[in-house]
LOFI-562378 format. One record per residue (C-alpha): residue number from 1; residue in three letters; chain; x, y, z. Coordinates in pm, 1 decimal, always signed. Example, Ala and Ser with C-alpha at 12.3 -4.5 7.8 and 13.67 -1.06 7.14 Angstrom:
BEGIN
PT    n  res  chain        c1        c2        c3
PT    1  ALA      A   +1230.0    -450.0    +780.0
PT    2  SER      A   +1367.0    -106.0    +714.0
% end
This chain:
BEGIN
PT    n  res  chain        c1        c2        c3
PT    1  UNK      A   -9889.8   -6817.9  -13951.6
PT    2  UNK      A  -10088.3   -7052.4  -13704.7
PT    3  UNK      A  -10060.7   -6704.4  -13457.5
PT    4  UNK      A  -10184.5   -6460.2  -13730.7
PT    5  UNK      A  -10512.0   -6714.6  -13837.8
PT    6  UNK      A  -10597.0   -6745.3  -13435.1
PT    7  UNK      A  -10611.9   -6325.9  -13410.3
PT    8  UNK      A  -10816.0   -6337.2  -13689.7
PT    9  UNK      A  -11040.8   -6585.4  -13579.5
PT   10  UNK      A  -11067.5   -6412.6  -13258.5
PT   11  UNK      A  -11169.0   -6098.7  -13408.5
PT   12  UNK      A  -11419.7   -6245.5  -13587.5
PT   13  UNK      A  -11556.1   -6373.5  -13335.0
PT   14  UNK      A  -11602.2   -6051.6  -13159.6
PT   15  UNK      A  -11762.1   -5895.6  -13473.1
PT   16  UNK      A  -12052.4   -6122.6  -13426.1
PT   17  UNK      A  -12183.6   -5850.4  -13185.0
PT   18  UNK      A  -12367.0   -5559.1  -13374.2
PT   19  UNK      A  -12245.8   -5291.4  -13112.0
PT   20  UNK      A  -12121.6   -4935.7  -13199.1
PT   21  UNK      A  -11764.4   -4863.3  -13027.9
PT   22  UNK      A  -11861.8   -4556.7  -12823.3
PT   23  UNK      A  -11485.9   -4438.7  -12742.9
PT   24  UNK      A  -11479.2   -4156.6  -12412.1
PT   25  UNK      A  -11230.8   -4103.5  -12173.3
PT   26  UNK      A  -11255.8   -4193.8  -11816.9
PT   27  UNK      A  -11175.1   -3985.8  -11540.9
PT   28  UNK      A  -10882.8   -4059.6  -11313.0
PT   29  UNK      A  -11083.7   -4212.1  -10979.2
PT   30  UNK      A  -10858.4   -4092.4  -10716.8
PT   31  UNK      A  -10627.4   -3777.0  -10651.4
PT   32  UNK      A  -10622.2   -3402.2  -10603.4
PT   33  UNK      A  -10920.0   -3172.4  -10794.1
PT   34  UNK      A  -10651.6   -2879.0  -10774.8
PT   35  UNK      A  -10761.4   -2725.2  -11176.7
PT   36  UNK      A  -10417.0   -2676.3  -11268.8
PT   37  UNK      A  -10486.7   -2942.6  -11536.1
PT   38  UNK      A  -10726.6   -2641.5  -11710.2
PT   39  UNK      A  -10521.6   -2418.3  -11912.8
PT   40  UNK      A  -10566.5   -2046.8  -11874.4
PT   41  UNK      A  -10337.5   -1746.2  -11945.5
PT   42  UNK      A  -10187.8   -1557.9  -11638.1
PT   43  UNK      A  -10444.1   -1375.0  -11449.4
PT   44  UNK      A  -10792.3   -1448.3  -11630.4
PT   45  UNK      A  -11098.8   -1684.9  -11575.1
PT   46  UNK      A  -11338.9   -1910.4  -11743.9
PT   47  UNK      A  -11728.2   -1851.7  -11690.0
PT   48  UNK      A  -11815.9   -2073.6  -11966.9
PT   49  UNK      A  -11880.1   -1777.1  -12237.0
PT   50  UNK      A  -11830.3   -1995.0  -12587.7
PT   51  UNK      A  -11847.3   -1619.5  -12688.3
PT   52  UNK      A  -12120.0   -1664.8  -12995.7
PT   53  UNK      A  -12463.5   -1646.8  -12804.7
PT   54  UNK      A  -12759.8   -1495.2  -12871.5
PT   55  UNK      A  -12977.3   -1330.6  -12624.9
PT   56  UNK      A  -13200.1   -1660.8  -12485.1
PT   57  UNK      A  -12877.6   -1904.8  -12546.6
PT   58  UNK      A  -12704.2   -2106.0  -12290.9
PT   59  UNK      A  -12372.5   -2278.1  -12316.9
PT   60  UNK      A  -12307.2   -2588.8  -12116.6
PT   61  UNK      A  -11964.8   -2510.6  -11984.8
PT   62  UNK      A  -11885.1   -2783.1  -11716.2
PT   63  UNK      A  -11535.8   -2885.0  -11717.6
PT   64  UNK      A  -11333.8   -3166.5  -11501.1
PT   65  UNK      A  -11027.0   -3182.4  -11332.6
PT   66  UNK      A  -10884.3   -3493.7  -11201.4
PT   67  UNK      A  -11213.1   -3672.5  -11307.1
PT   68  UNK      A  -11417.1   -3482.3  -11088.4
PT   69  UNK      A  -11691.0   -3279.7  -11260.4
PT   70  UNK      A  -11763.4   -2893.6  -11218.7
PT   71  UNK      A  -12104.8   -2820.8  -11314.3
PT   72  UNK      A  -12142.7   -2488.1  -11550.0
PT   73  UNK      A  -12418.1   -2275.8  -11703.3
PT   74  UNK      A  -12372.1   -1915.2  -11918.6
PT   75  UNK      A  -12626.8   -1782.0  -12049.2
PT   76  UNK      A  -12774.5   -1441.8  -12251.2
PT   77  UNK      A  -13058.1   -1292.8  -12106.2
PT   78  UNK      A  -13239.6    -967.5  -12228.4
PT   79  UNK      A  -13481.3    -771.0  -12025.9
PT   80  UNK      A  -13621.2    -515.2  -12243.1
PT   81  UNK      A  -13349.4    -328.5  -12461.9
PT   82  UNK      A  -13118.9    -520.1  -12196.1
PT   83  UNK      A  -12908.1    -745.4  -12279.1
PT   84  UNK      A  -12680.7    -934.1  -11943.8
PT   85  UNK      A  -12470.3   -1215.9  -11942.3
PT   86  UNK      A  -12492.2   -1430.7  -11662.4
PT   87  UNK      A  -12305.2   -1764.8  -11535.5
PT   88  UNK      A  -12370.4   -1996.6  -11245.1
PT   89  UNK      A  -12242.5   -2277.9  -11086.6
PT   90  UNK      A  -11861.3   -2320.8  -11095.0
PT   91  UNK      A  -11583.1   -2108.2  -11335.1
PT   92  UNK      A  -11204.6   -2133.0  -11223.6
PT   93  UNK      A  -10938.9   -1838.5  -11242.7
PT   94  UNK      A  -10611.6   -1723.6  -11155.2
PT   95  UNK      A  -10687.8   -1358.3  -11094.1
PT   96  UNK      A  -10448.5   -1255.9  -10845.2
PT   97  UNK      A  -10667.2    -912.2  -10728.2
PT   98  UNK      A  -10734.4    -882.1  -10362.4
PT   99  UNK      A  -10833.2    -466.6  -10339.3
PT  100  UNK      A  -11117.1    -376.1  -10588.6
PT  101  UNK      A  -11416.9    -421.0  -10429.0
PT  102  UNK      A  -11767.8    -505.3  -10613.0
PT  103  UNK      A  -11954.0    -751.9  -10934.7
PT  104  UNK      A  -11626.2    -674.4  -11171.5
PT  105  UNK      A  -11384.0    -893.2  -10922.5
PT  106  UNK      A  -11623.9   -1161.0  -10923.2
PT  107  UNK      A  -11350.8   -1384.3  -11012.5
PT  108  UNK      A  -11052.0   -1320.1  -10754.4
PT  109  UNK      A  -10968.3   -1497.1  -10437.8
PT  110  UNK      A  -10842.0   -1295.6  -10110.9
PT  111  UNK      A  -10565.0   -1454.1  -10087.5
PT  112  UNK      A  -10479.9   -1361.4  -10418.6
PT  113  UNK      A  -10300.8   -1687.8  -10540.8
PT  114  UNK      A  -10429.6   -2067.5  -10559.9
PT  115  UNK      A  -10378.8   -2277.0  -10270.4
PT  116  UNK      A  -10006.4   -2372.3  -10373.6
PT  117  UNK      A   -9941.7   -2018.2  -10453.0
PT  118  UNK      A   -9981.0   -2025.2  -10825.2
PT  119  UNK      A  -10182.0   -2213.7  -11044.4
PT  120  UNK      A  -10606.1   -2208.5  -11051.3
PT  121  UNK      A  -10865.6   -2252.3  -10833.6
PT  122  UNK      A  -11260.2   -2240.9  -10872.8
PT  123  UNK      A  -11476.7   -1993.2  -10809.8
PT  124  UNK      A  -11898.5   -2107.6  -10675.9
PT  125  UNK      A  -12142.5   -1870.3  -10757.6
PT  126  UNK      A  -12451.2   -1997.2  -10569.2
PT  127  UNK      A  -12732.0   -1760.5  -10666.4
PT  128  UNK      A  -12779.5   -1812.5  -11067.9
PT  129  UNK      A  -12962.8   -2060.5  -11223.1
PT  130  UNK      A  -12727.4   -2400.6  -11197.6
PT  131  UNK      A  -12640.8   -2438.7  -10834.7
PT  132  UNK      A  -12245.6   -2525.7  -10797.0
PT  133  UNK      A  -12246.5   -2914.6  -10763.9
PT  134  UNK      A  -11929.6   -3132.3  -10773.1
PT  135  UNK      A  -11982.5   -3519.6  -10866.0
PT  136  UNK      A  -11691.4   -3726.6  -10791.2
PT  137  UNK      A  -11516.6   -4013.2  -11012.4
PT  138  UNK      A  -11684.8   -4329.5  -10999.1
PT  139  UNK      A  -11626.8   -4502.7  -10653.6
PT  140  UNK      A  -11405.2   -4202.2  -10499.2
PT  141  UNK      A  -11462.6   -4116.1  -10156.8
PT  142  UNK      A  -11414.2   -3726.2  -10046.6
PT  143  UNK      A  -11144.2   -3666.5   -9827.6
PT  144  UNK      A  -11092.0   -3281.8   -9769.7
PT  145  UNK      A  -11122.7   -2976.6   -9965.2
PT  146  UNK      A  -10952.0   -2595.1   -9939.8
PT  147  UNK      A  -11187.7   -2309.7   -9978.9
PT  148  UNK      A  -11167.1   -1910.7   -9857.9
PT  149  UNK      A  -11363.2   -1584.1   -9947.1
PT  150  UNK      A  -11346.8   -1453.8  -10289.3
PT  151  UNK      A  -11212.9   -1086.6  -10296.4
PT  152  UNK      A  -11585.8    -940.6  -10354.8
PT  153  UNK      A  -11753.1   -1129.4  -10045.8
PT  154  UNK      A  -11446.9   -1069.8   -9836.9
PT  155  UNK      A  -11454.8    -658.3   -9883.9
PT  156  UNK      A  -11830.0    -625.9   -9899.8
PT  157  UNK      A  -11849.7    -811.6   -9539.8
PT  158  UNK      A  -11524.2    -665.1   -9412.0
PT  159  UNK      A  -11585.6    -268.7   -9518.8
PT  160  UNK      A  -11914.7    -315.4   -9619.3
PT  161  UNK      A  -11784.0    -205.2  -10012.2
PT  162  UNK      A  -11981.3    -371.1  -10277.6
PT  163  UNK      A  -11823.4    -145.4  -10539.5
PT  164  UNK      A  -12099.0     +63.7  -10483.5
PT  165  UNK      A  -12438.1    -136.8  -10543.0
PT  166  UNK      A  -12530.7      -2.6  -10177.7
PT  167  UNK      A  -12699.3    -395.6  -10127.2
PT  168  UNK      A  -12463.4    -476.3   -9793.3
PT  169  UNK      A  -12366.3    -380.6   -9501.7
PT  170  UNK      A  -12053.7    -419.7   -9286.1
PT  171  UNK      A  -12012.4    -726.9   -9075.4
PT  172  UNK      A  -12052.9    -606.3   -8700.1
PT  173  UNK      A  -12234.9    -314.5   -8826.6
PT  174  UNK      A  -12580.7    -281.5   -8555.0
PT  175  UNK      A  -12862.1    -280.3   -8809.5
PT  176  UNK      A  -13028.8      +8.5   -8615.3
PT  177  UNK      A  -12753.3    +245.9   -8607.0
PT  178  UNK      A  -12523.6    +177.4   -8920.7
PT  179  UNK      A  -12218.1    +290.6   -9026.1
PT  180  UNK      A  -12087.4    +247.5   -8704.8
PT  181  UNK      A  -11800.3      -9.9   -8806.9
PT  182  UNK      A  -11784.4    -337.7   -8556.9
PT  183  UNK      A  -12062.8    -296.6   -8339.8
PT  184  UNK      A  -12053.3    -670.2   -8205.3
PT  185  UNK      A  -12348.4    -761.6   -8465.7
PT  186  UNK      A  -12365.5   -1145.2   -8430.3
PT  187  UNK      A  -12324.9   -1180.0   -8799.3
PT  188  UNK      A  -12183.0   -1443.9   -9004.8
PT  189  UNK      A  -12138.7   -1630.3   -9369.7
PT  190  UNK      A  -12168.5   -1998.4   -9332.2
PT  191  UNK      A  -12074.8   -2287.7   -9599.4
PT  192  UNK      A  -12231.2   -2575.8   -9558.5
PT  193  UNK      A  -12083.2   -2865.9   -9806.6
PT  194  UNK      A  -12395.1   -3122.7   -9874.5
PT  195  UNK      A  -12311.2   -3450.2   -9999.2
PT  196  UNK      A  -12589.9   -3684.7  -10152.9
PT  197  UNK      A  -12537.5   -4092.0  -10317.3
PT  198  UNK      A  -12610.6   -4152.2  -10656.4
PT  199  UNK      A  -12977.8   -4180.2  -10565.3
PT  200  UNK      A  -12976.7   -3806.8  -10448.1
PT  201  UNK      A  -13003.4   -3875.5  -10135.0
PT  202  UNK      A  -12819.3   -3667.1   -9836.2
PT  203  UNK      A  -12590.1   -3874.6   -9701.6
PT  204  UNK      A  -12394.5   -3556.5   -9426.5
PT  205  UNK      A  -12318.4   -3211.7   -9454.3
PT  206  UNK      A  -11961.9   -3089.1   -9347.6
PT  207  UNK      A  -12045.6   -2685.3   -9241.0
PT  208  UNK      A  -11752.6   -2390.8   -9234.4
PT  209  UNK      A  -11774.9   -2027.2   -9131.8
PT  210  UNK      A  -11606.9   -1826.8   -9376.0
PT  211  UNK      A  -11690.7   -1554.9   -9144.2
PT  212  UNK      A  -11821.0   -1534.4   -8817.4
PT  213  UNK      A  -11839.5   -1220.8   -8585.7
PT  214  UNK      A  -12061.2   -1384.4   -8275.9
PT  215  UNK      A  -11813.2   -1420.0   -8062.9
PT  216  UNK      A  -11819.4   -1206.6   -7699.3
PT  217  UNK      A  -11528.9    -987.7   -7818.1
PT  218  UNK      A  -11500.4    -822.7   -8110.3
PT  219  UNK      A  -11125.5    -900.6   -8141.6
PT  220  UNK      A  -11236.2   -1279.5   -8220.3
PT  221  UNK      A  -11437.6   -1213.7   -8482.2
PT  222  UNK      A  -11280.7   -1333.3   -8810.9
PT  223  UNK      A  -11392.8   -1317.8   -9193.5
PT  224  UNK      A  -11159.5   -1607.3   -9351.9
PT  225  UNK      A  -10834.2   -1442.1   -9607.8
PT  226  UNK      A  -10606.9   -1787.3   -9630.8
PT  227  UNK      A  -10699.3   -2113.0   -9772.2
PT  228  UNK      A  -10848.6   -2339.1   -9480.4
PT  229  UNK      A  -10889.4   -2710.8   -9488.9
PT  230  UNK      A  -11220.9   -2853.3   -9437.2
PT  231  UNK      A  -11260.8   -3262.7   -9393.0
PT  232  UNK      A  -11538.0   -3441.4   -9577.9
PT  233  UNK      A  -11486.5   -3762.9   -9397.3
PT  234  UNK      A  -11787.8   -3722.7   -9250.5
PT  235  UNK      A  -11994.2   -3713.0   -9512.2
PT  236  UNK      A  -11939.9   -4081.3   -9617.3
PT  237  UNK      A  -11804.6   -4354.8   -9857.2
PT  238  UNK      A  -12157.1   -4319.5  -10035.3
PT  239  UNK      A  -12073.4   -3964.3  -10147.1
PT  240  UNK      A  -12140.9   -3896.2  -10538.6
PT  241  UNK      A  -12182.0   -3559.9  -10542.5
PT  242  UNK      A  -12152.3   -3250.2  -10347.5
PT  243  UNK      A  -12365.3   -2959.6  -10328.2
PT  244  UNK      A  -12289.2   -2638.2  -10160.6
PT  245  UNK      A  -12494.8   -2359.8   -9960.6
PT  246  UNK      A  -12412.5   -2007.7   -9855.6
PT  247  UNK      A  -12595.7   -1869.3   -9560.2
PT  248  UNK      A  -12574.0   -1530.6   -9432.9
PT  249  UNK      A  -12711.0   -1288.2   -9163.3
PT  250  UNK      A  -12671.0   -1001.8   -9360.5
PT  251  UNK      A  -13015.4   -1141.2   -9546.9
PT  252  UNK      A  -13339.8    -990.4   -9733.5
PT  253  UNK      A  -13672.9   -1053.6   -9875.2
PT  254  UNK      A  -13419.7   -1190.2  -10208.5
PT  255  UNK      A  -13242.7   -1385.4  -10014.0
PT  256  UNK      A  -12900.7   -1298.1   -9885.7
PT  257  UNK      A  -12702.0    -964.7   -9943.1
PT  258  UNK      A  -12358.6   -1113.9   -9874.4
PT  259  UNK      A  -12230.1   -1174.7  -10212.5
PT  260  UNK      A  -12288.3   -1522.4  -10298.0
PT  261  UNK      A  -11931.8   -1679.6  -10404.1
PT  262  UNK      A  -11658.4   -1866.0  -10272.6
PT  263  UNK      A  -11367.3   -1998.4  -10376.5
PT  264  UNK      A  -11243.3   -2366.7  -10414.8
PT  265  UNK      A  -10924.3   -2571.3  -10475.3
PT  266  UNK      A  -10729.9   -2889.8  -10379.4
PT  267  UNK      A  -11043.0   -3164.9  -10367.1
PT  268  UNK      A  -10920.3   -3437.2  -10270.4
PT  269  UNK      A  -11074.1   -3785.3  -10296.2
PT  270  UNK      A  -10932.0   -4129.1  -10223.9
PT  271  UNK      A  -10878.8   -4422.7  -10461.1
PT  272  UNK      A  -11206.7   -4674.6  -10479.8
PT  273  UNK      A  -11119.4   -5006.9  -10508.8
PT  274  UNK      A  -11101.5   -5136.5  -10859.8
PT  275  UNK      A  -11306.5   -5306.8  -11109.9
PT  276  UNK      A  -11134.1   -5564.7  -11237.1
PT  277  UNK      A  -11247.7   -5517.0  -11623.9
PT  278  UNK      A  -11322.0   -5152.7  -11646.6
PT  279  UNK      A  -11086.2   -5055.1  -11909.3
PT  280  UNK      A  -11205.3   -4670.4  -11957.4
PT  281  UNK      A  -11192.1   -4569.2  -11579.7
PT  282  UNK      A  -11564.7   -4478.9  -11535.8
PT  283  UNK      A  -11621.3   -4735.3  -11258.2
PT  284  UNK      A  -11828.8   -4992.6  -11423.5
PT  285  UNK      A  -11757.0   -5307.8  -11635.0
PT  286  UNK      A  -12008.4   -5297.0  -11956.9
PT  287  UNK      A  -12008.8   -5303.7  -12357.2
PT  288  UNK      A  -11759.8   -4969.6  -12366.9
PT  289  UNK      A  -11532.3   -5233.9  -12192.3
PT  290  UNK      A  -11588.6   -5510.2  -12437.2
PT  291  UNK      A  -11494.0   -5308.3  -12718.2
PT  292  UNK      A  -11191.9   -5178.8  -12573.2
PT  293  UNK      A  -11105.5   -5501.8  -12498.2
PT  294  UNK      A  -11231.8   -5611.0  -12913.0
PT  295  UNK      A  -11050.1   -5307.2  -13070.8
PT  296  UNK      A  -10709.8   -5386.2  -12891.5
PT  297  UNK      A  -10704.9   -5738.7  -12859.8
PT  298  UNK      A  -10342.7   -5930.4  -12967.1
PT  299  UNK      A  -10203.1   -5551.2  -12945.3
PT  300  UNK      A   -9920.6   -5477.0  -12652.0
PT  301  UNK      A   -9749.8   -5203.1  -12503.6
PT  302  UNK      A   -9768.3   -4987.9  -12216.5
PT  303  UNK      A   -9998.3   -4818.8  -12154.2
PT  304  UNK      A  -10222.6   -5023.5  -12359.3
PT  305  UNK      A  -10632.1   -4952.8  -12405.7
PT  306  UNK      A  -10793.0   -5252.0  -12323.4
PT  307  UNK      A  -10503.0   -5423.4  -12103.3
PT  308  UNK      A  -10683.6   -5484.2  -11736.9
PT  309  UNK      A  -10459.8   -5642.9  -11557.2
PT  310  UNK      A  -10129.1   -5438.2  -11677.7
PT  311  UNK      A   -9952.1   -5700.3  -11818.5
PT  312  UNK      A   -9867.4   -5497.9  -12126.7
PT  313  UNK      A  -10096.1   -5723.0  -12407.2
PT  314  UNK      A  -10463.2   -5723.2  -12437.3
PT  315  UNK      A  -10561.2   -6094.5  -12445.0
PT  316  UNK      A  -10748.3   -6418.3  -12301.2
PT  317  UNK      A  -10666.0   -6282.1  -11978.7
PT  318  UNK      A  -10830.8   -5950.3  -12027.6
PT  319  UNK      A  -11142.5   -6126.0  -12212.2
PT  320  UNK      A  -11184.1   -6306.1  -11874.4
PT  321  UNK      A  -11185.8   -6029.6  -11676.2
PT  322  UNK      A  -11451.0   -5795.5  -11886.8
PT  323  UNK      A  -11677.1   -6138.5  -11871.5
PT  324  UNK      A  -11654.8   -6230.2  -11525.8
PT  325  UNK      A  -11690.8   -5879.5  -11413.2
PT  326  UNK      A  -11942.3   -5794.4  -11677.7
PT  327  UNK      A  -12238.1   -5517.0  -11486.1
PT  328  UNK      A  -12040.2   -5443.5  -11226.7
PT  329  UNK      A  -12057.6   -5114.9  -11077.1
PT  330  UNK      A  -11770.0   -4958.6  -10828.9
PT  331  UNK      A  -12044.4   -4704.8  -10650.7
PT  332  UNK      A  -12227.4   -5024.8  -10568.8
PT  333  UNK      A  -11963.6   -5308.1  -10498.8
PT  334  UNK      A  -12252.9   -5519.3  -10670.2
PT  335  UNK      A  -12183.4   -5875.7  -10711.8
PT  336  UNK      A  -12183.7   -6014.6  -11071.2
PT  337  UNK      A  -12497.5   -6034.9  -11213.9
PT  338  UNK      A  -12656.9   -6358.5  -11346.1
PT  339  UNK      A  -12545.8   -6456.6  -11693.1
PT  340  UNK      A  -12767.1   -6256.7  -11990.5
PT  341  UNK      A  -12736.4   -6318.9  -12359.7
PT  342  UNK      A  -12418.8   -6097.8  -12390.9
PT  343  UNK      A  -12235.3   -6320.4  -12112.8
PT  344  UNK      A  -12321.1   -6616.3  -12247.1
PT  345  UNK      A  -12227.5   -6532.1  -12629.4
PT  346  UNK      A  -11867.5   -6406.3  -12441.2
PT  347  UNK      A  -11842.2   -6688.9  -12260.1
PT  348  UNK      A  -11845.2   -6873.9  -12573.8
PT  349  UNK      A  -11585.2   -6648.2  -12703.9
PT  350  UNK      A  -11363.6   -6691.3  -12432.8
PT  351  UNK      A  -11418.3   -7090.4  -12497.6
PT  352  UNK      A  -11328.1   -7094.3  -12815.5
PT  353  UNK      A  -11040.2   -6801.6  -12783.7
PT  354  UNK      A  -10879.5   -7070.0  -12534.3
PT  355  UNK      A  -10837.0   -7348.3  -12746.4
PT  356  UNK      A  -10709.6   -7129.2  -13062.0
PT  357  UNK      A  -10494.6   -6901.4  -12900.7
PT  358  UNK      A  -10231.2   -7176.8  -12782.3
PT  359  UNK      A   -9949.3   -6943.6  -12690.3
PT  360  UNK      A  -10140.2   -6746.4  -12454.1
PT  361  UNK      A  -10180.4   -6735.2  -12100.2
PT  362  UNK      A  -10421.1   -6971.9  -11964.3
PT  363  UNK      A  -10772.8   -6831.9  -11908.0
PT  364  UNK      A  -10837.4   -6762.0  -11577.4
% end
């Protein structure tokens, strides 16, 4: 009985606090982006189409895998009795067709398979309205993506096929006298990865050729059909998101011709160190916390909301933690903060929770 009236105590206590349980999921802060968590049925896509707009609706269709986030934007646009539908930033697919050329295999990767050889991978289209940005899980550091030529970019810079818009020409091609195949045309498609800190601000850029035909002989030049590994060390701890920029000699007054796509898959980010406290994953210590902690508290079992040190039982122990880690944030490896009103009211809590709960561990 004396157990029962101490958990009910407790859970008073915590009720003194007037604060609304906001209960989200936080993202796992270290792996392998790789999008086979996303379901989708054997070769098709998703662009983010809800499928119920109205021309001058957008749909918000970002979508995570692994914690990371992939920006996404559809919308329905009409110009005069037309009516398109347009997305930008990131979808991800598992078309598997490398021969049609032009707009209608937007969605197909070269290679024709994922980087594992089956699964998904994402698909960047740079020239809408939503730029393709990635932002990483709280505290991860990028280690190394995978990325090739989508099946449209690859044929319209290989054969100069565009399914028949007539907008580029063949990689090699001399401007002056085209339709001469490889000419020795020092063209190119370059990728530069940008990353930036939670601030926005740059902090390196990792560049790739997906194709590049400016070498002396023509038997060098290349336009990229595999997945390739490109390292993001360089671009820092600091790195909260990345943003991505196709560049192309085959250019106009609209910007470039080249087909503005590539394709993506196998992020991968290492582990930040943990926040001792941050029950939901989302690299800071703060009220969400607290409640998990409240909501749970005298429960056990594994895996267990609330339980911060993985001991199996949300308790003293895991009160402790939430307050002496209270404001901390992973991105910043801040120290604690000075005591506010909240601290000090858990403080009290943990006080008083020490000298009821008598069969507990002792507070550290």
């Amino acid at each position: 009985m004396r157990g029962k009236s101490s958990r009910r105590r407790m859970l008073l206590l915590f009720s003194l606090v007037s604060v609304v349980v906001a209960s989200h999921p936080g993202g796992a802060r270290c792996g392998v982006a790789d999008l086979d968590d996303l379901f989708l049925p054997p070769d098709s896509f998703f662009n983010g189409d809800p499928g119920d707009l109205n021309p001058g609706e957008s749909n918000d269709g970002s979508f995570s895998s692994e914690g990371a986030q992939f920006n996404n934007l559809f919308e329905v646009v009409q110009f005069g009795e037309d009516v398109f539908k347009l997305w930008s930033g990131w979808s991800y697919s598992n078309r598997i067709d490398t021969t049609t050329p032009g707009f209608s295999n937007q969605y197909s990767a070269i290679p024709g398979h994922d980087a594992s050889g089956s699964g998904n991978y994402g698909v960047a289209f740079l020239g809408g309205t939503a730029p393709a940005k990635i932002t990483l899980p709280a505290g991860a550091a990028a280690q190394s993506i995978r990325v090739t030529n989508t099946t449209y970019t690859y044929l319209a810079m290989v054969d100069g096929d565009d399914g028949g818009a007539g907008f580029v020409r063949q990689f090699g091609d001399d401007p002056a006298v085209p339709g001469g195949g490889n000419q020795g045309h020092p063209d190119f498609l370059l990728l530069e990865i940008i990353g930036r800190d939670r601030l926005g601000m740059e902090t390196g850029t990792a560049p790739f050729y997906l194709a590049d035909y400016r070498f002396a002989g023509n038997d060098e030049d290349f336009a990229v059909d595999t997945w390739e590994l490109v390292d993001l060390t360089p671009l820092g701890p600091g790195t909260r998101t990345l943003d991505f920029l196709l560049t192309s000699s085959d250019s106009g007054p609209f910007g470039i011709n080249t087909p503005n796509y590539f394709a993506l898959d196998d992020l991968t980010f290492s582990a930040p160190p943990p926040v001792p406290g941050d029950t939901d994953g989302d690299g800071d210590v703060d009220v969400d916390d607290l409640n998990n902690v409240r909501n749970h508290f005298g429960q056990s079992g594994m895996p267990i909301t609330g339980d911060t040190n993985d001991d199996g039982a949300v308790d003293i122990d895991d009160l402790n933690n939430v307050r002496n880690n209270f404001g901390r944030v992973v991105d910043e490896l801040s120290p604690v903060p000075e005591p506010t009103g909240l601290l000090i009211l858990m403080t009290g809590w943990a006080a008083i929770a020490a000298t009821r709960v008598r069969g507990r561990k002792q507070a550290c």
